[in-house]
Biopython code that builds the backbone (N, CA, C, O; Angstrom):
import numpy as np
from Bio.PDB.StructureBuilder import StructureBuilder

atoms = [
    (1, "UNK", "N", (92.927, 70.126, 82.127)),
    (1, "UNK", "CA", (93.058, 71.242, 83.028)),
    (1, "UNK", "C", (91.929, 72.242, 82.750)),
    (1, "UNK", "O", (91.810, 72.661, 81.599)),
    (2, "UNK", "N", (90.889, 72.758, 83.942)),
    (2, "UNK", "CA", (90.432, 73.324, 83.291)),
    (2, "UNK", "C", (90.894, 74.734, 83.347)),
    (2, "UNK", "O", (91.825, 75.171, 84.023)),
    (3, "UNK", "N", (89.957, 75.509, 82.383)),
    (3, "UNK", "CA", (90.149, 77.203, 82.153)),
    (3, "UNK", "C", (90.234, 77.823, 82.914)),
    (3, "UNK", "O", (89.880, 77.536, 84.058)),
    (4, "UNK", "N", (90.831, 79.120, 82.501)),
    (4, "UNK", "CA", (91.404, 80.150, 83.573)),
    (4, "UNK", "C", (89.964, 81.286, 83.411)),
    (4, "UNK", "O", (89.406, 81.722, 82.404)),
    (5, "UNK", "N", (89.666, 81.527, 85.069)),
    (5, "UNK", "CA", (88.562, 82.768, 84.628)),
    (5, "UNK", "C", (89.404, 84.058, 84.646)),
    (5, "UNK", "O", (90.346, 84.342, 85.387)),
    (6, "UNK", "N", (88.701, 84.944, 83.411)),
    (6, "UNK", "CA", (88.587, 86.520, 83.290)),
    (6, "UNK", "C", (88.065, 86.809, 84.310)),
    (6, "UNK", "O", (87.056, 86.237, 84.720)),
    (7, "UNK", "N", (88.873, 88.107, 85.140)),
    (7, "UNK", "CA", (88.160, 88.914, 86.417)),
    (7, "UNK", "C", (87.332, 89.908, 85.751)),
    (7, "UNK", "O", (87.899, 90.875, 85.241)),
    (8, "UNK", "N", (85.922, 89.788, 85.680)),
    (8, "UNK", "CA", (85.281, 90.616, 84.670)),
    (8, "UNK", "C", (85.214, 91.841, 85.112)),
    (8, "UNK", "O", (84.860, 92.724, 84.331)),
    (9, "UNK", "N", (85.575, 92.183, 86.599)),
    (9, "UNK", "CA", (86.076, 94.067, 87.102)),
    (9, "UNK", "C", (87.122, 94.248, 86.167)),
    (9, "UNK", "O", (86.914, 94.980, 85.200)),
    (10, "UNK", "N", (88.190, 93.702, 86.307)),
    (10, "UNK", "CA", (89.704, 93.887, 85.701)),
    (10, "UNK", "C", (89.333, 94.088, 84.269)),
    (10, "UNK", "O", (89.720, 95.121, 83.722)),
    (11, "UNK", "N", (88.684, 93.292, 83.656)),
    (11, "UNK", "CA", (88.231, 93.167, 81.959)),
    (11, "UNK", "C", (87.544, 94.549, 81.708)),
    (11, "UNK", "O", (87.862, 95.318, 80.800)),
    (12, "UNK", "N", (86.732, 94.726, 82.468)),
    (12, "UNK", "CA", (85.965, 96.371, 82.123)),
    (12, "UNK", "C", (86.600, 97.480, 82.282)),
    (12, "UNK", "O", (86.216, 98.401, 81.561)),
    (13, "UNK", "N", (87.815, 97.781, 83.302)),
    (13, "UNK", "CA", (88.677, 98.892, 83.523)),
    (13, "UNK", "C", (90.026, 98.878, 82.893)),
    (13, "UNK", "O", (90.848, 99.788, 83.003)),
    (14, "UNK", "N", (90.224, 97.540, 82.082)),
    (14, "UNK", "CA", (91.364, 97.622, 81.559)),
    (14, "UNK", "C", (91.241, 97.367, 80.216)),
    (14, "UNK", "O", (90.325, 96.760, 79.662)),
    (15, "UNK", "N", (92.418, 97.969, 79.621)),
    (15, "UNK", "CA", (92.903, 97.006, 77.899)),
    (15, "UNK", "C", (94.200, 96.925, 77.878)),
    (15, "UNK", "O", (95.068, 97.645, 78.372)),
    (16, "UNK", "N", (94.253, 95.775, 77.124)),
    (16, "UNK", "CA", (96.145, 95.580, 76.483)),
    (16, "UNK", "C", (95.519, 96.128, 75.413)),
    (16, "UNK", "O", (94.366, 95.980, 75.009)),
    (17, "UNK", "N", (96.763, 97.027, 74.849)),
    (17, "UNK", "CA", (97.402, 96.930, 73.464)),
    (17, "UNK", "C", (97.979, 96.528, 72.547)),
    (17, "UNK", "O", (98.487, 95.605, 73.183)),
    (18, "UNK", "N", (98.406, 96.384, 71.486)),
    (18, "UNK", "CA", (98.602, 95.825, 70.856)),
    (18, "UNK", "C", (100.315, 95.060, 71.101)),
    (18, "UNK", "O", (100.873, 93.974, 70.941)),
    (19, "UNK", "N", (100.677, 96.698, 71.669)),
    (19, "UNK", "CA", (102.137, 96.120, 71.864)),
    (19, "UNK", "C", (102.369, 95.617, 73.090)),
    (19, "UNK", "O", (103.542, 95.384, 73.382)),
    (20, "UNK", "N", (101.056, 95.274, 74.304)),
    (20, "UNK", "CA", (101.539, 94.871, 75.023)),
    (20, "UNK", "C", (101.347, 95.555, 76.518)),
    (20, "UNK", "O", (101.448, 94.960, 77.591)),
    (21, "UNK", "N", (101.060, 96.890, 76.327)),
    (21, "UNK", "CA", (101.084, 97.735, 77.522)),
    (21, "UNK", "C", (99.354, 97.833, 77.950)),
    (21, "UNK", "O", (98.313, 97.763, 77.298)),
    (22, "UNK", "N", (99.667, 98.019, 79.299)),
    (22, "UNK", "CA", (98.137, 97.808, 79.957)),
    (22, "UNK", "C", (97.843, 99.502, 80.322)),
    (22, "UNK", "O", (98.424, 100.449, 80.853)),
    (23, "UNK", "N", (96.634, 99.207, 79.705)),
    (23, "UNK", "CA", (95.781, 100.514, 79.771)),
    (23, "UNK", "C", (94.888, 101.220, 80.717)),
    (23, "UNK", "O", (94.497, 100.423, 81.569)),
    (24, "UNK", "N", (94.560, 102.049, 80.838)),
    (24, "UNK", "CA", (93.034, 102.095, 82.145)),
    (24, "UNK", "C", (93.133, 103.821, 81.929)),
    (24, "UNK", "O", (94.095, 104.559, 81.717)),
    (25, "UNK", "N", (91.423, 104.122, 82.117)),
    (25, "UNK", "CA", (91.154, 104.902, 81.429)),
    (25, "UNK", "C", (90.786, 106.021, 83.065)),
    (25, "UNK", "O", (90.283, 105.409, 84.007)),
    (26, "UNK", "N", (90.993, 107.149, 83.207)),
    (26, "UNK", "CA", (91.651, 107.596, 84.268)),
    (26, "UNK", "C", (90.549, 108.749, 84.875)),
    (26, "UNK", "O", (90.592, 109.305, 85.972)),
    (27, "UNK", "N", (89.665, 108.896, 83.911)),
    (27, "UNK", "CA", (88.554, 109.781, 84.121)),
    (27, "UNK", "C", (87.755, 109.468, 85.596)),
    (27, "UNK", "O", (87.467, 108.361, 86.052)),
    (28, "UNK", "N", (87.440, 111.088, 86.313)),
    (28, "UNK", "CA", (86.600, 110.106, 87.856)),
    (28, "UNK", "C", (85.540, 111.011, 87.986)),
    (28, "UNK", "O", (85.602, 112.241, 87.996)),
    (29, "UNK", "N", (84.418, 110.175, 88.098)),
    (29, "UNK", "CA", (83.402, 111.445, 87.749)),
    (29, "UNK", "C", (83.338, 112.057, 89.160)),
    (29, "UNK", "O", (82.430, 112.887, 89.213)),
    (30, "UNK", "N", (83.932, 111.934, 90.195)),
    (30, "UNK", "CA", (83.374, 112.404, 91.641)),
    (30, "UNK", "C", (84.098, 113.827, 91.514)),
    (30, "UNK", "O", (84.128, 114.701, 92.381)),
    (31, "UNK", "N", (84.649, 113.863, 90.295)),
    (31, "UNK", "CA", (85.222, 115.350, 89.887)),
    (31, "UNK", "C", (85.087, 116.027, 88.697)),
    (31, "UNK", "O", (85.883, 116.602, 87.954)),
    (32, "UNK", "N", (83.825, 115.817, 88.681)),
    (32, "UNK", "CA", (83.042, 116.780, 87.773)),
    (32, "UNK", "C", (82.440, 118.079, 87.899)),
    (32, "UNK", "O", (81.520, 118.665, 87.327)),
    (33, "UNK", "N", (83.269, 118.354, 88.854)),
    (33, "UNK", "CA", (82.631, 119.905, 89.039)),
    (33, "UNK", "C", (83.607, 120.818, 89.215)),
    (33, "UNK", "O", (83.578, 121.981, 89.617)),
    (34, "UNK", "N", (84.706, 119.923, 88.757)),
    (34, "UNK", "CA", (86.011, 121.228, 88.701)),
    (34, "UNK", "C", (86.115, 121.380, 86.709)),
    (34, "UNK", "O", (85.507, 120.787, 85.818)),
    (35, "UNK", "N", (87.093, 122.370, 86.690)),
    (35, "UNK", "CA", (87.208, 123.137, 85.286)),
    (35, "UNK", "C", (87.010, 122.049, 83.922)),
    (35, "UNK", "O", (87.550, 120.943, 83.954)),
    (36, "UNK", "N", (86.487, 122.328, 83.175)),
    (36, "UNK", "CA", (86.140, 121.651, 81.850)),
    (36, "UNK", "C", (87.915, 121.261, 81.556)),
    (36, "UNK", "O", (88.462, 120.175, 81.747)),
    (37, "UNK", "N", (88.428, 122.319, 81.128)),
    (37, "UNK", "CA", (89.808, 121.972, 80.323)),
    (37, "UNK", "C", (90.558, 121.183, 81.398)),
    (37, "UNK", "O", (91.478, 120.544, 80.888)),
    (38, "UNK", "N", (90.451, 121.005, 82.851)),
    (38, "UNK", "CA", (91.489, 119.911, 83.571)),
    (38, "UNK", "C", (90.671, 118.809, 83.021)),
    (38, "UNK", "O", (91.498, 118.048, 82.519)),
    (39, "UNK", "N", (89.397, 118.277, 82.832)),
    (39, "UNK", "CA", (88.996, 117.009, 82.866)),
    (39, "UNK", "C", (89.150, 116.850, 81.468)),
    (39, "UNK", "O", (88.908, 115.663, 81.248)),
    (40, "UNK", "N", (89.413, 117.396, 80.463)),
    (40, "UNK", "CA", (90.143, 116.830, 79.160)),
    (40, "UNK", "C", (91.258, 116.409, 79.416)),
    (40, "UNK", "O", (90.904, 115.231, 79.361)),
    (41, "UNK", "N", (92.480, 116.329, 79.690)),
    (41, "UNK", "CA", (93.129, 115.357, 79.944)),
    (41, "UNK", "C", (93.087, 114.339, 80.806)),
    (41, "UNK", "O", (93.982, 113.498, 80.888)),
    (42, "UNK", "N", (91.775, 114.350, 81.685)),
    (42, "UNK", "CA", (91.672, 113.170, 82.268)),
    (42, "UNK", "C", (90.835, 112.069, 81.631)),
    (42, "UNK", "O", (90.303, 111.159, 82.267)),
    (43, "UNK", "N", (90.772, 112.241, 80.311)),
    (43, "UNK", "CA", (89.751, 111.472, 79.358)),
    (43, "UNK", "C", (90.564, 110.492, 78.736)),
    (43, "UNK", "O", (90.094, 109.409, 78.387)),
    (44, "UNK", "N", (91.918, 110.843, 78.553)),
    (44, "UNK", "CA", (93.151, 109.668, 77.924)),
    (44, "UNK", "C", (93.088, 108.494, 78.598)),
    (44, "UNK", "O", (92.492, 108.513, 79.675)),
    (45, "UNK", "N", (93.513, 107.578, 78.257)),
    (45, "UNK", "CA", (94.130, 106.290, 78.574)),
    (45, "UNK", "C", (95.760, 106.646, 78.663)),
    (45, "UNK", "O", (96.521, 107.322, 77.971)),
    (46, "UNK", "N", (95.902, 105.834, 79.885)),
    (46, "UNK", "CA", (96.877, 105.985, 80.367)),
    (46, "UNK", "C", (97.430, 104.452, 81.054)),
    (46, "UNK", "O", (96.725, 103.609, 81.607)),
    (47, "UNK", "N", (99.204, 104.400, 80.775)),
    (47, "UNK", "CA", (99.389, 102.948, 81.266)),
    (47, "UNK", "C", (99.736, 102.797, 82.835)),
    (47, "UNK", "O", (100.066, 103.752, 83.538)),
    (48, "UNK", "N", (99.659, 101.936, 83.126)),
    (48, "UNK", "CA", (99.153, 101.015, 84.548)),
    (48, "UNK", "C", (100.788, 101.140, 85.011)),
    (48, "UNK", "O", (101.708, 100.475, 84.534)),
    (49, "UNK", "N", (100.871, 101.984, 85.874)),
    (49, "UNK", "CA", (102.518, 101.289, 86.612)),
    (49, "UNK", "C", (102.833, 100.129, 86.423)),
    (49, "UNK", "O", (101.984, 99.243, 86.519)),
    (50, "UNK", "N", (104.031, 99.877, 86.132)),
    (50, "UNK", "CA", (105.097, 98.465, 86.205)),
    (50, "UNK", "C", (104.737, 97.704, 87.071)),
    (50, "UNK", "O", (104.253, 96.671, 86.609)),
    (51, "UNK", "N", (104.767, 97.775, 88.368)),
    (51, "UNK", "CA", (104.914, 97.443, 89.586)),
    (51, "UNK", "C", (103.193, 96.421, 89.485)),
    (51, "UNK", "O", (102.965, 95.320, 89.986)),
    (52, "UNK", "N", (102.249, 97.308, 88.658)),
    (52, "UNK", "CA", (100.754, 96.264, 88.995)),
    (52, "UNK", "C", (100.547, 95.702, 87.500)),
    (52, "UNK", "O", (99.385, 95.416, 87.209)),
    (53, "UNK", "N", (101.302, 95.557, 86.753)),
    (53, "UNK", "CA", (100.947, 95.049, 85.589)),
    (53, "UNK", "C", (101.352, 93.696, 85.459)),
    (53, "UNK", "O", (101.478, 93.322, 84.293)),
    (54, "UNK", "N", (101.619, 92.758, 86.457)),
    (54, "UNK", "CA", (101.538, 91.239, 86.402)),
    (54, "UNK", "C", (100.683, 91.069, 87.412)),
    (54, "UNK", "O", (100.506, 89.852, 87.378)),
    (55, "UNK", "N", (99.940, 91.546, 88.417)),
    (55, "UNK", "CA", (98.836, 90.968, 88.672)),
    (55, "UNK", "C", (97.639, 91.433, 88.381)),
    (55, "UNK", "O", (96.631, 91.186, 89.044)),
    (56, "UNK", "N", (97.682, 92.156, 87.341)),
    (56, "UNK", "CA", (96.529, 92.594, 86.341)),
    (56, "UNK", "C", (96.452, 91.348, 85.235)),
    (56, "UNK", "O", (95.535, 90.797, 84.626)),
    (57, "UNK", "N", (97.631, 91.225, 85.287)),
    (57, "UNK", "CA", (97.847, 90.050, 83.679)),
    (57, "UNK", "C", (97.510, 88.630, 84.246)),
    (57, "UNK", "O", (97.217, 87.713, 83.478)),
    (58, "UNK", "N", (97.553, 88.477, 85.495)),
    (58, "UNK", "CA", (96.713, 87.091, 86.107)),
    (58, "UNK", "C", (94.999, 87.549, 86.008)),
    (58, "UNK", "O", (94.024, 86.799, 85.958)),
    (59, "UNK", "N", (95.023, 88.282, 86.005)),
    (59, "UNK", "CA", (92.913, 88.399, 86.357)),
    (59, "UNK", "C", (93.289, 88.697, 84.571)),
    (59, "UNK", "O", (93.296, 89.926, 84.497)),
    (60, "UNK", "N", (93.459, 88.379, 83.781)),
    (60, "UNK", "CA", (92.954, 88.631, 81.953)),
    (60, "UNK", "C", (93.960, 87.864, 81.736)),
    (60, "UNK", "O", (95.087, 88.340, 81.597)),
    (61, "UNK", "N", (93.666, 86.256, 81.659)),
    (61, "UNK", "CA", (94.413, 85.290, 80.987)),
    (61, "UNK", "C", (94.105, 85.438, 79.554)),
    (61, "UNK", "O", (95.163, 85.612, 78.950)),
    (62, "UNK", "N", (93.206, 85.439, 78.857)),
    (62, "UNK", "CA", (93.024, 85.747, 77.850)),
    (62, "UNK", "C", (93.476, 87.156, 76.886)),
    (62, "UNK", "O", (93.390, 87.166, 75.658)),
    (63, "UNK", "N", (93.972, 88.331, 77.727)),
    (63, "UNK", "CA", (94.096, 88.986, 77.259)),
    (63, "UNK", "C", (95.716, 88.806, 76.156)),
    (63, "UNK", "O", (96.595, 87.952, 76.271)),
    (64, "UNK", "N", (95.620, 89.995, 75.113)),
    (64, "UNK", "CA", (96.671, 89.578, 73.976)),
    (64, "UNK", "C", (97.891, 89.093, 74.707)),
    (64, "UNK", "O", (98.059, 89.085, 75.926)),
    (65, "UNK", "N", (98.728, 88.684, 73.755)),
    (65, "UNK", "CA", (99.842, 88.073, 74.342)),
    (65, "UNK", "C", (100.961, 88.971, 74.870)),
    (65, "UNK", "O", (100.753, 90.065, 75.395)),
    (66, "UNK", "N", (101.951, 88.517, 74.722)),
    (66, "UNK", "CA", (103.115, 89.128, 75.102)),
    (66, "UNK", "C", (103.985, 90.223, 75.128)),
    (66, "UNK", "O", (105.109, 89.786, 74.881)),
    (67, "UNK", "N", (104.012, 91.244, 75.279)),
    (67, "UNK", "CA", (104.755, 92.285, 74.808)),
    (67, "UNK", "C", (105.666, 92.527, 73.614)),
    (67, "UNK", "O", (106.168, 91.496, 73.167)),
    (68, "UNK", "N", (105.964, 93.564, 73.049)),
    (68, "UNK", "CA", (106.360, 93.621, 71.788)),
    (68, "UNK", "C", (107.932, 93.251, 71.921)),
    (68, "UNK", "O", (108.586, 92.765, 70.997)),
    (69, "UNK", "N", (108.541, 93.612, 73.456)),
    (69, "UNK", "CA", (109.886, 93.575, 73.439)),
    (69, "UNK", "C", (110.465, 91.656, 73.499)),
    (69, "UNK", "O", (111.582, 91.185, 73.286)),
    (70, "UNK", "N", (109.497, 91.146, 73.775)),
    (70, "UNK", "CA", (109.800, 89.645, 73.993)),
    (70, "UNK", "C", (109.700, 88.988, 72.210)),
    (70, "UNK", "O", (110.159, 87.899, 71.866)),
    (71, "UNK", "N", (109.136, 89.771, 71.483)),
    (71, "UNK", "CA", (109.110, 89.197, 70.317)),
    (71, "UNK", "C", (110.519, 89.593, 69.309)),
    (71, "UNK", "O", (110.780, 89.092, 68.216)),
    (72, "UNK", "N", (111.115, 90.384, 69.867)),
    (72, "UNK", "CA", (112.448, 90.475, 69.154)),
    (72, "UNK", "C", (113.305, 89.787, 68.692)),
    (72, "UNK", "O", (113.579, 88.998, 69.596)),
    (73, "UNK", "N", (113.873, 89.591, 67.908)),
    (73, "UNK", "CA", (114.703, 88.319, 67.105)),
    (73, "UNK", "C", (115.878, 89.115, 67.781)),
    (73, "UNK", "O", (116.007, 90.320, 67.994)),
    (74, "UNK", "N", (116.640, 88.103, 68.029)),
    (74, "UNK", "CA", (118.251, 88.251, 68.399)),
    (74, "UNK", "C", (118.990, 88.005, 66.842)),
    (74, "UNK", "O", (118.577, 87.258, 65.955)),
    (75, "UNK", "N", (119.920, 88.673, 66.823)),
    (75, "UNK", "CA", (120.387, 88.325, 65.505)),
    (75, "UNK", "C", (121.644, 88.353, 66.004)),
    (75, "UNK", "O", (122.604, 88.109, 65.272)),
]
sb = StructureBuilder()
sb.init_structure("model")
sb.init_model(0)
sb.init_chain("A")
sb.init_seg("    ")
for serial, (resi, resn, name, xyz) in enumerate(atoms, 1):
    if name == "N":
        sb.init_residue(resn, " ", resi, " ")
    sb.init_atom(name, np.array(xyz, "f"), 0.0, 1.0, " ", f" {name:<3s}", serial, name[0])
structure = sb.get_structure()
C-alpha cells in the first residue's frame, strides 16, 4: 500500500501536541496596525475547534498519535 501524503499547507499552520490537541497559531498580520497590547494575545497558540480536528488529522497522517484520553487504562 502505498504512503499517505502530508498536506504541506496543513503541516506549516498546524501542530499536535503532545497530548494530542491540534494547534494553530492565530496571529494575522493584515492587523498590524491596531494596538500593540491586543496583538499580544494574538501571538498564542490556540486549539482548532472539535468540529475541524479530524479533517485536519487526515491532511497529517504522520502527525503524533492519539490523544491522551484514548490511552487510559480501564481498571
Amino acid at each position: 500500500m502505498p504512503k499517505m501524503k502530508t498536506h504541506k499547507g496543513t503541516a506549516k499552520r498546524v501542530r499536535v501536541t503532545a497530548t494530542g490537541k491540534v494547534m494553530t497559531r492565530t496571529f494575522n498580520p493584515k492587523r498590524a496596525k491596531r494596538a500593540r497590547t491586543s496583538m499580544y494575545g494574538n501571538r498564542e497558540d490556540r486549539a482548532i475547534h472539535p468540529t475541524l480536528v479530524d479533517a485536519i488529522r487526515k491532511n497529517l497522517p504522520y502527525a503524533k498519535a492519539t490523544p491522551a484520553r484514548h490511552l487510559q487504562v480501564d481498571e
